[in-house]
Structure formats: C-alpha cells, structure tokens
SELOSE-473606 format. One record per residue (C-alpha): residue number from 1; x negated, z negated, y negated. Coordinates in steps of 0.05 Angstrom, whole numbers, plus 5000, padded with zeros to 4 digits. Example, Ala and Ser with C-alpha at 12.3 -4.5 7.8 and 13.67 -1.06 7.14 Angstrom:
pos | c1 | c3 | c2
1 | 4754 | 4844 | 5090
2 | 4727 | 4857 | 5021
! end
This chain:
pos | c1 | c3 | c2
1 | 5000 | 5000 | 5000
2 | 4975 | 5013 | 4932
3 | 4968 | 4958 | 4880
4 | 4971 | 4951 | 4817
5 | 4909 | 4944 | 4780
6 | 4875 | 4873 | 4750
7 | 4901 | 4853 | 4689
8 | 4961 | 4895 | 4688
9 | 5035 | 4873 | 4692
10 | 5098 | 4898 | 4735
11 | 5161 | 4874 | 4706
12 | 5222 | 4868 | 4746
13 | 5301 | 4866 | 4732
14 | 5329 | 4787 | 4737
15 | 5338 | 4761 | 4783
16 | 5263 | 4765 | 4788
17 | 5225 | 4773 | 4866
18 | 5197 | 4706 | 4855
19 | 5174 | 4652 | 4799
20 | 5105 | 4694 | 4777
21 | 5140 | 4750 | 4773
22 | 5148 | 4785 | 4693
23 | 5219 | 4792 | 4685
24 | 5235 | 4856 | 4644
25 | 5303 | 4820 | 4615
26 | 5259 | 4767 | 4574
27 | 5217 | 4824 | 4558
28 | 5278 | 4858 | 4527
29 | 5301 | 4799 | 4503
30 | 5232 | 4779 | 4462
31 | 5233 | 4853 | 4435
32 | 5301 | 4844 | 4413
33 | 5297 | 4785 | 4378
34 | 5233 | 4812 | 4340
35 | 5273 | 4875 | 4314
36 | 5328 | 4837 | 4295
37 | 5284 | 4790 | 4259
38 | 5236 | 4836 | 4225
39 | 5298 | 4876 | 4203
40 | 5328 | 4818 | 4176
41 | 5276 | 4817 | 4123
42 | 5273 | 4876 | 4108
43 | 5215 | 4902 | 4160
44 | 5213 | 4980 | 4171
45 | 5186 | 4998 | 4243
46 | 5139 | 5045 | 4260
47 | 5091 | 5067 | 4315
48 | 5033 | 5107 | 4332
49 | 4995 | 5136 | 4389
50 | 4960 | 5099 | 4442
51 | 4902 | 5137 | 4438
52 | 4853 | 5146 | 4380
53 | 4784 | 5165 | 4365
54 | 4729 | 5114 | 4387
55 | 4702 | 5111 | 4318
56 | 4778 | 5081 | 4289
57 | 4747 | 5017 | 4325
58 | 4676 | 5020 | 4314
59 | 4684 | 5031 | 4232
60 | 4718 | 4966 | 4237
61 | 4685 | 4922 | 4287
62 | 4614 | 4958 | 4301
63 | 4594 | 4987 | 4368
64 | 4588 | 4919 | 4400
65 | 4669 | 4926 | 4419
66 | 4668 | 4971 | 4465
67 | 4638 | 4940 | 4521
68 | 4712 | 4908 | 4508
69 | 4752 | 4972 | 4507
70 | 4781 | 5025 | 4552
71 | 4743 | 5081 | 4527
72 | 4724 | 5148 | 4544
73 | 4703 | 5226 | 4532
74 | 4767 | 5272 | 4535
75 | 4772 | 5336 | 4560
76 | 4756 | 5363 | 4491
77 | 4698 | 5324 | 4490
78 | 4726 | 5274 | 4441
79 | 4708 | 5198 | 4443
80 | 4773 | 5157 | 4446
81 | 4798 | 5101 | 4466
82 | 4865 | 5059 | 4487
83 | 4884 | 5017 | 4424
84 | 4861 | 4954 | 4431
85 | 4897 | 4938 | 4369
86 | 4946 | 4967 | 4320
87 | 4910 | 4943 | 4257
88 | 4863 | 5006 | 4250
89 | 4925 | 5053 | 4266
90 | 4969 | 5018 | 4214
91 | 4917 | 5029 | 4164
92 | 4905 | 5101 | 4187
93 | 4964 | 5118 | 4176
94 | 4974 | 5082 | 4101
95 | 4916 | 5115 | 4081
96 | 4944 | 5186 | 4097
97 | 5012 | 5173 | 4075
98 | 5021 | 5119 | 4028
99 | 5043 | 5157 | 3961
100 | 5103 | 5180 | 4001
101 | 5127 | 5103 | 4009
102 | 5147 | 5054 | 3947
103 | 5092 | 4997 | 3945
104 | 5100 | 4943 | 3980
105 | 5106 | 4970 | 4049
106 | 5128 | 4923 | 4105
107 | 5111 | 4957 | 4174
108 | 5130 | 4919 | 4233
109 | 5118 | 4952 | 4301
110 | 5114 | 4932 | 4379
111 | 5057 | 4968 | 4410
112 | 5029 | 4952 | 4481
113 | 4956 | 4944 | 4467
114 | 4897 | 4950 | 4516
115 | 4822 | 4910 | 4522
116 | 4770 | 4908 | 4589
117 | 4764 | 4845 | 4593
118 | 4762 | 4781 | 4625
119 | 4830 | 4757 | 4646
120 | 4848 | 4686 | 4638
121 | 4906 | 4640 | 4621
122 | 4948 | 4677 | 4563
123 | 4905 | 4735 | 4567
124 | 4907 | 4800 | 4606
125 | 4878 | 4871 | 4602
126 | 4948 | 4896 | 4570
127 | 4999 | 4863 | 4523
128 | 5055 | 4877 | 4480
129 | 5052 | 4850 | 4412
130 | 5097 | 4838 | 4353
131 | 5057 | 4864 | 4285
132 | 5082 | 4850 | 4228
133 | 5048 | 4877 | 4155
134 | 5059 | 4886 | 4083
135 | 5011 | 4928 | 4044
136 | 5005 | 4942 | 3970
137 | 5019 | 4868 | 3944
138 | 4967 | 4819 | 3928
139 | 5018 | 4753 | 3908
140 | 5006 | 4701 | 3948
141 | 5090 | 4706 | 3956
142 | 5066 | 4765 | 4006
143 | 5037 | 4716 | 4048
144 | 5083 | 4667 | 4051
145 | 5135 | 4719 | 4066
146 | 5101 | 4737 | 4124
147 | 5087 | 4661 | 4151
148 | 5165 | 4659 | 4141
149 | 5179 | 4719 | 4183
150 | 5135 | 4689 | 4229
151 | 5169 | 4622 | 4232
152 | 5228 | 4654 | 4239
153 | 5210 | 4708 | 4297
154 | 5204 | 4638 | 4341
155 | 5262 | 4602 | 4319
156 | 5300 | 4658 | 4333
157 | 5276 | 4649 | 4407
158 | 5308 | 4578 | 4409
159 | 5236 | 4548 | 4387
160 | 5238 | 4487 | 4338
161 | 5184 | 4451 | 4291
162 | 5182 | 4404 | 4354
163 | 5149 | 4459 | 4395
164 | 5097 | 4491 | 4349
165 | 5064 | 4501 | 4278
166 | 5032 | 4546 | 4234
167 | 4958 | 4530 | 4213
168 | 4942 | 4556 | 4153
169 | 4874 | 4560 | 4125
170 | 4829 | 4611 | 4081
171 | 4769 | 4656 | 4090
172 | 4755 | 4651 | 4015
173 | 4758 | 4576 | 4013
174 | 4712 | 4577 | 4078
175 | 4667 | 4631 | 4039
176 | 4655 | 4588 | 3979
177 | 4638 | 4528 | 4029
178 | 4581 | 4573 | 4062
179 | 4560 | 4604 | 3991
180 | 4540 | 4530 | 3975
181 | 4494 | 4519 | 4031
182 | 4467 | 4588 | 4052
183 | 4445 | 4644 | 4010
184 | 4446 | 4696 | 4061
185 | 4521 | 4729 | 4061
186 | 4488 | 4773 | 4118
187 | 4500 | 4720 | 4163
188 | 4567 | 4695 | 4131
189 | 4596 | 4731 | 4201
190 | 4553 | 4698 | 4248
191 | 4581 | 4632 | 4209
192 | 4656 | 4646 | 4219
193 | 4650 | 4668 | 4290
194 | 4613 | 4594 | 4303
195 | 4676 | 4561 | 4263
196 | 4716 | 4599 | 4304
197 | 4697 | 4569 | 4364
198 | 4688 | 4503 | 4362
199 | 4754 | 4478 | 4392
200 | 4731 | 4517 | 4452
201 | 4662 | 4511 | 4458
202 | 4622 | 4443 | 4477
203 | 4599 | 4401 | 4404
204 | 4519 | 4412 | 4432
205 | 4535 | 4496 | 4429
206 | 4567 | 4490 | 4364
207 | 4523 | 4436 | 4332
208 | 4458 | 4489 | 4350
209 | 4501 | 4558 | 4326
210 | 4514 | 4518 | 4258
211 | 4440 | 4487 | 4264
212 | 4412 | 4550 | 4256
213 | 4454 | 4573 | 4205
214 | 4431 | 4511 | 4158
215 | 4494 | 4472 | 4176
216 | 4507 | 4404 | 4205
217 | 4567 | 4405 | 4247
218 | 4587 | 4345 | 4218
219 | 4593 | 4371 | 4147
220 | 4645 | 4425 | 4177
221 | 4681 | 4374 | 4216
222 | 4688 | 4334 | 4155
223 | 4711 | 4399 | 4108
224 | 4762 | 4419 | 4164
225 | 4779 | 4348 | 4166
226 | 4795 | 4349 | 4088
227 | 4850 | 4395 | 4094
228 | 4857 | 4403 | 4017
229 | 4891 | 4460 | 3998
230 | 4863 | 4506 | 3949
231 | 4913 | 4529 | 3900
232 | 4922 | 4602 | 3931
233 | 4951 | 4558 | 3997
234 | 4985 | 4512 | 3948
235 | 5024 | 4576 | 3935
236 | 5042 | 4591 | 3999
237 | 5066 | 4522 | 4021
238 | 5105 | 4520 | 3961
239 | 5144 | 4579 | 3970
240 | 5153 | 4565 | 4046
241 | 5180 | 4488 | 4022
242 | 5229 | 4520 | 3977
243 | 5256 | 4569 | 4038
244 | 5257 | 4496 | 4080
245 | 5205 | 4511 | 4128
246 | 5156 | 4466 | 4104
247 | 5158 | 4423 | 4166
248 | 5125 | 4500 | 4207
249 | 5060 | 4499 | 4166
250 | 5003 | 4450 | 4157
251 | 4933 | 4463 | 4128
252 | 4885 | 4455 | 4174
253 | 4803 | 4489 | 4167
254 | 4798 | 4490 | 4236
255 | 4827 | 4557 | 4240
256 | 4783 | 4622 | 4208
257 | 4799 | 4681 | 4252
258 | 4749 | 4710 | 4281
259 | 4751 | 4787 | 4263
260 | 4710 | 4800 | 4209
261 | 4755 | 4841 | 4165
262 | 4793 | 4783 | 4134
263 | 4787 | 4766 | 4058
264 | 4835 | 4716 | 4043
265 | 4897 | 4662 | 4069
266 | 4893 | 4661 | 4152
267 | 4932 | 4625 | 4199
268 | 4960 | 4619 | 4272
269 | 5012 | 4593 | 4308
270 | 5004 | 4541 | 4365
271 | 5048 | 4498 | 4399
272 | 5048 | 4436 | 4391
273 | 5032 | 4404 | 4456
274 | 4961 | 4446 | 4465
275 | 4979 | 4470 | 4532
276 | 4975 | 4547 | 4509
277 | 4927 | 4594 | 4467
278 | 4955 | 4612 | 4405
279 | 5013 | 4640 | 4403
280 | 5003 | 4692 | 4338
281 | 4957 | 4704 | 4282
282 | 4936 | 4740 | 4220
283 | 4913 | 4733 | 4150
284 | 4891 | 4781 | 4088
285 | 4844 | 4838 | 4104
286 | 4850 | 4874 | 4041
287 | 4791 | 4921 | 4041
288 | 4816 | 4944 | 4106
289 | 4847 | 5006 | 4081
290 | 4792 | 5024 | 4038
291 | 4743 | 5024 | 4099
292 | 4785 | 5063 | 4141
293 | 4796 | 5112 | 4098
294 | 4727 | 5129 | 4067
295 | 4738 | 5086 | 4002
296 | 4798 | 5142 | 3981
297 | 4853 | 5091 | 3994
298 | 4848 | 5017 | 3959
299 | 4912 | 4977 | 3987
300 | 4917 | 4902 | 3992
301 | 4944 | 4888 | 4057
302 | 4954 | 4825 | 4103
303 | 4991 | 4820 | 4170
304 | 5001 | 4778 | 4232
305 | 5001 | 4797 | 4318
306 | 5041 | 4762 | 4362
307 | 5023 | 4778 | 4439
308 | 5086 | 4769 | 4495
309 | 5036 | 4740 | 4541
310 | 5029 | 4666 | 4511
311 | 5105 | 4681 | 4481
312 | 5140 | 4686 | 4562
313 | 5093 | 4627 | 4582
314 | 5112 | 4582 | 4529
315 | 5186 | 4598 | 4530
316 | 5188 | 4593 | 4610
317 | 5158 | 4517 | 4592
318 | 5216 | 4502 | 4547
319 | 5270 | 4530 | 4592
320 | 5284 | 4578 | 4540
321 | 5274 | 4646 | 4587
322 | 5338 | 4633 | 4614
323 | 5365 | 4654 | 4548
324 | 5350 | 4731 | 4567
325 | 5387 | 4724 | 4634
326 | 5427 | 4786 | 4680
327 | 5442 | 4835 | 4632
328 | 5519 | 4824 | 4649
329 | 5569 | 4882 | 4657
330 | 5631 | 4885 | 4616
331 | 5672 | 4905 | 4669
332 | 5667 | 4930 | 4749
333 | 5714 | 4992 | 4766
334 | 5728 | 4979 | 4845
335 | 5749 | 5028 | 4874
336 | 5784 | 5007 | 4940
337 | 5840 | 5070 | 4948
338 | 5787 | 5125 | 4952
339 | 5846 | 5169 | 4932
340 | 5834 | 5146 | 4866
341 | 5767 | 5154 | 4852
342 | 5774 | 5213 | 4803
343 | 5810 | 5174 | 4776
344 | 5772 | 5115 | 4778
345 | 5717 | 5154 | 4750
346 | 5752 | 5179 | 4698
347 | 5763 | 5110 | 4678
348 | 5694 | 5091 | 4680
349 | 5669 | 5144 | 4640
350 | 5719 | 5126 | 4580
351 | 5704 | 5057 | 4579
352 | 5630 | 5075 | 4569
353 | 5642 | 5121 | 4523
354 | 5680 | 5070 | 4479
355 | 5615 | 5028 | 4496
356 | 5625 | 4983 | 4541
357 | 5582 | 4964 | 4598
358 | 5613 | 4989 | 4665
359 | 5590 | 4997 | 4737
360 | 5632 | 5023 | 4803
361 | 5610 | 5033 | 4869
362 | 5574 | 5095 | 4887
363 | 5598 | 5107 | 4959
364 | 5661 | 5079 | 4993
365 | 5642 | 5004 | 4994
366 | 5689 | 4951 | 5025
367 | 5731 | 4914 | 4976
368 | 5694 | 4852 | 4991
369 | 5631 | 4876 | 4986
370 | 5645 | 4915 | 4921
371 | 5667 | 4842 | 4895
372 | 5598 | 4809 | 4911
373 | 5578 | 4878 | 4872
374 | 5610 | 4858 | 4815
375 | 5593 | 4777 | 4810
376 | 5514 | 4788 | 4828
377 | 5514 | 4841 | 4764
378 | 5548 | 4792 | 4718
379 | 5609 | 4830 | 4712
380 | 5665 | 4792 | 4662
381 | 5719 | 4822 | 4684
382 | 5732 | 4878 | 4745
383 | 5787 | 4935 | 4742
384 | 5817 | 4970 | 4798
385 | 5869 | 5027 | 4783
386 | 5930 | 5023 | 4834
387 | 5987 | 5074 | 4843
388 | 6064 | 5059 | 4828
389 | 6122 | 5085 | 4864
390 | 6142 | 5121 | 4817
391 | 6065 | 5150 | 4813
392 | 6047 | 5123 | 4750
393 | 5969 | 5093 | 4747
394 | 5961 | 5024 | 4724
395 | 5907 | 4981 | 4716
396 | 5898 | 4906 | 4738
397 | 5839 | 4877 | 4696
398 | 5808 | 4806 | 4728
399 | 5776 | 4755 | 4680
400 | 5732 | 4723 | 4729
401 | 5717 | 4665 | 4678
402 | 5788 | 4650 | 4684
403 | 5805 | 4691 | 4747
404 | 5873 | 4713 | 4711
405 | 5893 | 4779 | 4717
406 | 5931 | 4828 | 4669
407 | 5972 | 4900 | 4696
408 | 5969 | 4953 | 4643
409 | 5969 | 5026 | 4629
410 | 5890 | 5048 | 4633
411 | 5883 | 5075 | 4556
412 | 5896 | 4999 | 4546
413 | 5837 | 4973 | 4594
414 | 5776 | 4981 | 4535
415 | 5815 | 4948 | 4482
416 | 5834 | 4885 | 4544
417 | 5756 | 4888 | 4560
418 | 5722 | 4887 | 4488
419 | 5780 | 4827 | 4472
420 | 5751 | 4785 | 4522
421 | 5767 | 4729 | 4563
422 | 5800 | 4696 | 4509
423 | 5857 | 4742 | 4502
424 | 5922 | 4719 | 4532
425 | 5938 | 4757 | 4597
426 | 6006 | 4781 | 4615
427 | 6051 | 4739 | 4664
428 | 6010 | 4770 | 4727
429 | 5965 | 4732 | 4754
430 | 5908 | 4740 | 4811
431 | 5919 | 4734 | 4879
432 | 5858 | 4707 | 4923
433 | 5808 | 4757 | 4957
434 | 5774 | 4797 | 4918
435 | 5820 | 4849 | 4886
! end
C-alpha cells in the first residue's frame, strides 16, 4: 500500500477513522470562521500561486533558507520553489498592482504553505494558514486593528481570554536597547535570533549567544522583565481597551520574531496554559515591499499568520472541535415505493435547487436501512413521497428532533424543511419504524 509522505496530512469526513485522525469538517469549520471574520472587518481575500521563483525567498531571507524549502529546477530550467510563506507573494503582488487599489489595502488569504523540515509537536512539512495584512498605513490604529482581528478570529472559535493572549512587543524598542550596548547593527540579526530563543533554548546557550554579542543575559531578562510600553504600544493597547479587548494583550519583551524583515510593533498569540507553540504571529515589516520590488514600490505594511496545525490541537484540548461536527443534511428523500423514484428524484433535485441540503438513496435500499442512512448523515428531517387513491403525490416530512410528522403537497416540502423543527406540524403524526 502506498503511504502518504512524512509531514503531510490526510483529512477525513467526521466521523473521523480514529482520534489522530485530521478531520476535514474542523478544517472547514476553522476556514469558515476566518472568512467570516476577516470579512467582518472589512478584509478582502486574495490568493496566489503555490509556486514562485527561488529568488522571491532568498531576496528576503538569504540563501541560508533553502536547505528549509521544497525547491527545485523546472522543466524550463527555472529555480522555484513551494511557498513556504505568503509574505513575499503578498508583497509581489502589491508591488505590481497597488495603484489599482485605494490605500490602505487589507488582504486576508488562506494559503497551504510548505517547508523541509523537521516535524515536531505543532509543526509539520505543510500547513494552512490564516494571513491577515494591511498595507499603505503607518498609524499605529493599523496595528491594533489587526491584533483585534486577531483576537477576534479565536473568539470566534469559542476561545476566551481564559485560554490565550496576545504578547505584544517591538523591534524598534528592542533596536534602541541593542544600539546602546553594541555599535555593530551588522549583527543586530544575530541579536534578535538569540532573543528569540531563549524560552526554548537552555540559559548556558543563550547566556554564551548574548555573551558574545556584548550582552549579559541578565540585562535582557531584566528589560523583558520591565514590560514598559513605549508609547507606539501605548497606542495600540489603548485603542484595543477602547474596543474591550484589553484583557487579550499584555506587553511582554520576551517575544521579537525571528524573521529579520520586521521594523516595528510584533506580537503572538499563545495560550495560556503553555502546552502549545504559538498559536499566530506577525508584526510591521515595512520595507518589505520596497525590497521585493527593487526599491520601485515604498508601502508600509504589517500583518499576522495563523497556522491550523497548533489551531485543531488547541481546540481539540478545549472540546471546542466538536463545534465543526457531521455536516448535517436538511432533509433525506427515502425512497421506499421504487415506483416513485422519478419522482422522488424530482423532488430532490428541487429542494437543492432552493438550497437545501438533501441526500436519497442511490440504489433500492431497504426502508430500514435507508433510515440508519438518514440518522448517521445528520439528516433533520426525512421525506418520503406516497401515492393517494385518487393518484395525487403527497409528501410526509419527519422532524426527527421531534419525530412528528406533517402530510403535504411536495411544492410545500422546501418551505416545511427551511421552517424547521419549530414549525407546528399538521394533526399527522409518525408512526414507529422508520418511515
């Protein structure tokens, strides 16, 4: 049998095979919520491809990334690579076409993204990911709209301030710290990438990066410690305190981002219990744009990533997956009098077309099988047509919530189904068995 390969993800309809399993309904559901959200405020979407030239990565990160990508000569003899992230393509794009749009933009898009690389806990070789950007606006009020969007995507998923926070620090308040200490802004990079770690590495590795660097791990620990914000984040939290999500976002040093392209405000979502890696970040990286597209294109431009990996782990945790459940039916058509399956179908196809969500047996099916059918796919109510006398169709619609039943003419059966359970039926009621 052929497997699928490391780092990669099947994802199967609920009920899933088994509990490690990546259900394709919370997938769905997380993507759902996102659009709603981003459109909410305003968010246009957008994509791009999954391919692009080698060097979209390399301008930005230098050559030492693609020992982390999935790279490679095409048949025109083009380097390219899988997108590892959606950053360069956003800004790619802006460059090329920005004059067409009003200024700000706000881009939102759900790419799947790609990176070789060791997997661990939270992190595979593939991932979907919620990015969210506004380019052309360099108000702090940019930023905090973000962080809100951002507090908001998670709520929206049932999360509370009880389950996570947004840390919210700055590059330029961290530059100004190294500018005091060490002249040499060659290796302000080498600097970040040591802040960076030091939640994850051991105090003896950090205290020898920062060592060499002219730093004394204790004089960071005591900055990050300080947590003063500078009035740029005093912006921020102000304008998130006034929208009542002040209890989301703390200040806290500790976070810097990693990727060197950030200028300004960062920050990153965690949960608040520390059993997961973080669940999004972002942060300004306003010269962005102007590298990627040769210095013709200056646009100030800050965004945030949010991967479904960490996301599914950290909502299976809270019980909150259960939220994305059986994608449930509106109605079953059973079709027990194969005389009337035309007819049958017939009905099918017009509740669907007045957009409803219907299934029927494909083959002749016995009645009580067709009923399992119709409970196992979440079905609300089930319809079977029935012959008169006289030979006039009518249609006996089951609420299974309520397991009454209602006999009417079929052009009446969408308008019964879209009312709902909560509609009155008429004096008919079911009879046991699964008619």
């Amino acid at each position: 049998m052929i497997e699928r390969l490391p780092g990669f993800r099947d994802f199967y309809p609920a009920p899933t095979p088994d509990p490690d399993a990546w259900s394709a309904d919370l997938r769905g559901h997380i993507f759902e919520t996102w659009r709603d959200t981003a459109r909410r405020y305003g968010f246009r979407e957008y994509d791009g491809p999954p391919l692009e030239p080698l060097e979209l990565y390399t301008l930005k990160s230098g050559a030492e990334i693609v020992g982390q990508l999935y790279n490679f000569q095409d048949k025109g003899g083009r380097d390219v690579a899988l997108r590892p992230e959606m950053t360069p393509t956003l800004a790619r794009m802006a460059a090329a076409r920005e004059r067409h749009y009003r200024k700000p933009l706000k881009w939102f898009a759900i790419p799947q993204l790609f990176r070789y690389e060791r997997q661990q806990k939270g992190r595979l070789r593939e991932h979907f990911q919620f990015n969210a950007d506004i380019l052309g606006e360099k108000h702090p009020g940019a930023d905090a709209e973000l962080i809100a969007l951002l507090i908001d995507s998670l709520r929206a998923l049932g999360l509370t301030a009880a389950d996570f926070v947004v840390r919210l620090s700055s590059r330029n308040a961290w530059q100004d710290f190294y500018a005091r200490r060490q002249p040499d802004p060659e290796r302000a990079y080498e600097f970040y990438q040591a802040v960076d770690k030091l939640e994850r590495e051991p105090a003896e590795v950090s205290r020898a990066r920062l060592a060499a660097l002219g730093f004394a791990l204790e004089e960071v620990r005591e900055f990050i410690a300080s947590a003063a914000p500078t009035p740029e984040l005093r912006q921020i939290l102000d304008d998130l305190a006034a929208r009542g999500l002040a209890e989301f976002v703390r200040v806290d040093y500790g976070v810097i981002r990693g990727l060197a392209y950030y200028t300004g405000p960062v920050f990153e979502a965690f949960d608040r219990r520390g059993e997961f890696r973080a669940i999004a970040g972002g942060g300004r990286y306003d010269n962005l744009v102007k590298l990627i597209s040769g210095g013709r294109v200056d646009l100030p431009a800050l965004g945030f990533g949010m991967g479904d990996v960490v996301l599914s782990e950290l909502l299976k945790a809270r019980g909150l997956d259960a939220r994305a459940g059986t994608a449930a039916l509106d109605g079953f058509v059973l079709i027990e009098d194969e005389t009337l399956r035309h007819d049958s179908l017939r009905l099918v196809q017009a509740l669907r077309a007045a957009g409803l969500a219907v299934d029927h047996p494909l083959a002749p099916t016995k009645p009580d099988k067709q009923f399992k059918r119709a409970l196992e796919a979440g079905a609300r109510h089930t319809v079977r047509l029935e012959r008169t006398p006289d030979g006039t169709l009518r249609a006996r619609v089951k609420t299974l919530a309520t397991r009454t039943e209602a006999c009417l003419p079929p052009a009446q059966v969408a308008a019964r189904l879209k009312a709902g359970s909560g509609t009155q039926p008429s004096a008919d009621r079911s009879e046991p068995g699964p008619g």
